[in-house]
N, C-alpha and C positions, 0 to 999 in steps of 0.2 A: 381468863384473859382473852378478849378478842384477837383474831389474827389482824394485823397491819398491811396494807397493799402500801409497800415502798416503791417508787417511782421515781428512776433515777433519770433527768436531764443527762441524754447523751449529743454532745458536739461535733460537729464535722470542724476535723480540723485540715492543714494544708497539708501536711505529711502522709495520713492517713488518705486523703485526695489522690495525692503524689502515686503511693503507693495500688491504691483502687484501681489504676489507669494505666500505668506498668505492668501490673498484673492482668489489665484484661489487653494491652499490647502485645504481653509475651503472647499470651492465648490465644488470639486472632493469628498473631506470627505464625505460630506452631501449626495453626489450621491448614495455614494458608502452603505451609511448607511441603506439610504429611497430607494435603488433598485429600486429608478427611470428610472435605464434606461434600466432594464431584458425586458420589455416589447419590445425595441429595439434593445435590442440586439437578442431576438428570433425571433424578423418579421426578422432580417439580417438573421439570422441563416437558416429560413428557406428559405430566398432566394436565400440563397448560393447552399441549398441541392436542390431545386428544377433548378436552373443553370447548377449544375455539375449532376445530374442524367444521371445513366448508366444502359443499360442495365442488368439486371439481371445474373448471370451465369450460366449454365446450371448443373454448378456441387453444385450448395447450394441449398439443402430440408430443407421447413422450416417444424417444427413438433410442430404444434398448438393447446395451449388450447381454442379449436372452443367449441361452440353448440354444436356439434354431439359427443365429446369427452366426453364434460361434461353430454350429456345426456346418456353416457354409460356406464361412472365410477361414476360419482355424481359428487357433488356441489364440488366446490372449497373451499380452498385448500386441493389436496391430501394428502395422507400421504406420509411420505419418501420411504416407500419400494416401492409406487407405483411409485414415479420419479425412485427411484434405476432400478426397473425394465426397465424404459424407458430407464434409460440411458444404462443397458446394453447388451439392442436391441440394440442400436445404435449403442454401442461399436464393435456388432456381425457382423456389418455390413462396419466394416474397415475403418470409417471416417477421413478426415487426420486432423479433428478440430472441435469441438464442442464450439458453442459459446450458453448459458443460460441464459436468462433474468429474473432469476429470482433470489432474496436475500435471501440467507442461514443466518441473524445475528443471529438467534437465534437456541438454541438448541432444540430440539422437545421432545415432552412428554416420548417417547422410545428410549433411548439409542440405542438399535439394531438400531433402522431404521436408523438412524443417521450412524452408523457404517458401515452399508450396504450402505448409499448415497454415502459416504465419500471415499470406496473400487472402487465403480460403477466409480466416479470421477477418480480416481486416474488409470483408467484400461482404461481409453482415452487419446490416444498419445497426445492430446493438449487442455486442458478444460478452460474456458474463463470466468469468472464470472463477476459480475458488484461489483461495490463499490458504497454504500451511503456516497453521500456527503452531510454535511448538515448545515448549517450558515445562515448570512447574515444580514442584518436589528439590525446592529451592535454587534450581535453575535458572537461566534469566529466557525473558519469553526473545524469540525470533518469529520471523517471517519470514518463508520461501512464495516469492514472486513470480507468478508466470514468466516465464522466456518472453521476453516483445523487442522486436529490432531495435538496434540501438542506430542513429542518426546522429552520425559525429559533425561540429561546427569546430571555430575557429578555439574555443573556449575545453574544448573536450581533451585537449591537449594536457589538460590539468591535473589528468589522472593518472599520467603517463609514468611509472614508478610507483603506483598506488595498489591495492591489493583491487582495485576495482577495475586494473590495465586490462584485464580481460575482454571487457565492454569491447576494448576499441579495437580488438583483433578481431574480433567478430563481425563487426560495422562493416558492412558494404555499401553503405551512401554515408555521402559529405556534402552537407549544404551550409555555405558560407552567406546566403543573402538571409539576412532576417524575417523578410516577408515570404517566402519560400518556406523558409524552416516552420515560420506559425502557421504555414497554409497546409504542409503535411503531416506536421501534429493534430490539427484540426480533422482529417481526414483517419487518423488512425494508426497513419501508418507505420509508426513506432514512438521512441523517448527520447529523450536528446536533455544534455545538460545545460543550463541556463546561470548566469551569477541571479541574484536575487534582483540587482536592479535591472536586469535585461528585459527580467517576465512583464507580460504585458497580464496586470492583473487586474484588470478587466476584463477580458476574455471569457465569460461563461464557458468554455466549452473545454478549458483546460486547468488543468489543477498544480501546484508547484508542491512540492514537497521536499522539503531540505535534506540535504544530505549528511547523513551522523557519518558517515565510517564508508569511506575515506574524510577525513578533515581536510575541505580544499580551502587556503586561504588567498589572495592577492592582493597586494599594494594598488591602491586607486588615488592619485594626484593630480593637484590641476597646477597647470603652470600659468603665471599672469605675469606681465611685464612691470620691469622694478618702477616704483617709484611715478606710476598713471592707476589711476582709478579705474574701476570696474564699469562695464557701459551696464546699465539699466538691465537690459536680457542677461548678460553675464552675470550679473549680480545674485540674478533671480535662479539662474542653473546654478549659483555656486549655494545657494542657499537652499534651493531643492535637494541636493546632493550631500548639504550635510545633514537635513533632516532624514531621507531615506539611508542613509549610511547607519543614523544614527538608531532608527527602526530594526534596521536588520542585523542590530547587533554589533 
């Protein structure tokens, strides 16, 4: 008796689907949780950098905390006046960019010195810090933000009871004119909080980024007089304002 090749029609059905897809949910999840796979993704990482390797450019000076630095200013970490100083050697020397690898989250024991980093920073046409980012192993990710003056307005009041009050004890300028406040943001010279209809966002040169935490909200009303119509411009700002309202949530 010959043997028979049976061939069975197998169905994708919806449950079996269902199930496919949960199952490789939970397994990505679990990946993602136990950081199983950082270890491979850095051997990738570094095979990419050591692939694409370029030569150096003749116009980037690195200026390194070596041995012979440390054995002539002392042990690590400096203080801030000593980085200030560095940075505004370098400043002296016309850089078109300064990039630091080092993390400013915290404030330093002197005030001054911090003032004087902060100045030194801001007097380089283009200064480049790092961000700590930190999660993972089912954690939720954050960010530690470099230290940057804070420039309190009329508006910054808003935080006042917030876990973010800290901002505003620190602040040592207050600038109440609008034009004023976009001309020293422009310049660098710190951060300042803005409602969302204030940003002029247009501005190439500044970025808005909303605020998660603190949750600042406030009531914005227009009052018009009972029982007369709106003039033509009125009409038109009240109609701007409910669409941008309606934009930003």
């Amino acid at each position: 008796m010959a043997d028979e090749l049976v061939i069975r029609d197998r169905k994708v059905t919806l449950s079996g689907l269902v199930i496919f897809f949960c199952t490789l949910l939970c397994l990505t999840g679990f990946l993602i949780w136990s950081e199983s796979t950082r270890k491979v993704d850095r051997l990738l990482h570094d095979a990419w950098v050591r692939a694409h390797q370029r030569n150096v450019p003749t116009d980037v000076v690195i200026a390194a905390i070596d041995s012979e630095s440390l054995g002539v200013i002392g042990r690590w970490p400096w203080s801030r006046q000593i980085q200030a100083e560095l940075l505004e050697k370098l400043a002296a020397l016309k850089p078109k960019a300064v990039a630091i690898d080092l993390l400013y989250a915290e404030e330093s024991a002197n005030p001054a010195d911090d003032e004087r980093l902060a100045a030194a920073l801001t007097d380089l046409p283009i200064s480049i810090l790092p961000v700590l980012t930190e999660g993972g192993a089912g954690r939720i990710a954050s960010e530690t933000l470099p230290i940057v003056p804070m420039i309190r307005n009329g508006t910054s009041q808003l935080l006042a009871g917030t876990e973010a009050e800290g901002l505003l004890s620190h602040s040592r300028l207050f600038i109440s004119n609008m034009i004023s406040l976009i001309a020293m943001l422009e310049e660098g010279v710190g951060i300042s909080t803005l409602p969302y209809l204030a940003f002029p966002h247009e501005n190439d040169k500044l970025a808005f980024v909303p605020l998660v935490e603190p949750k600042v909200e406030r009531h914005i009303g227009m009052l018009t007089r009972k029982g007369r119509s709106l003039s033509p411009a009125a009409g038109a700002l009240m109609a701007f304002l409910q669409v941008q309202l309606a934009q930003a949530g």
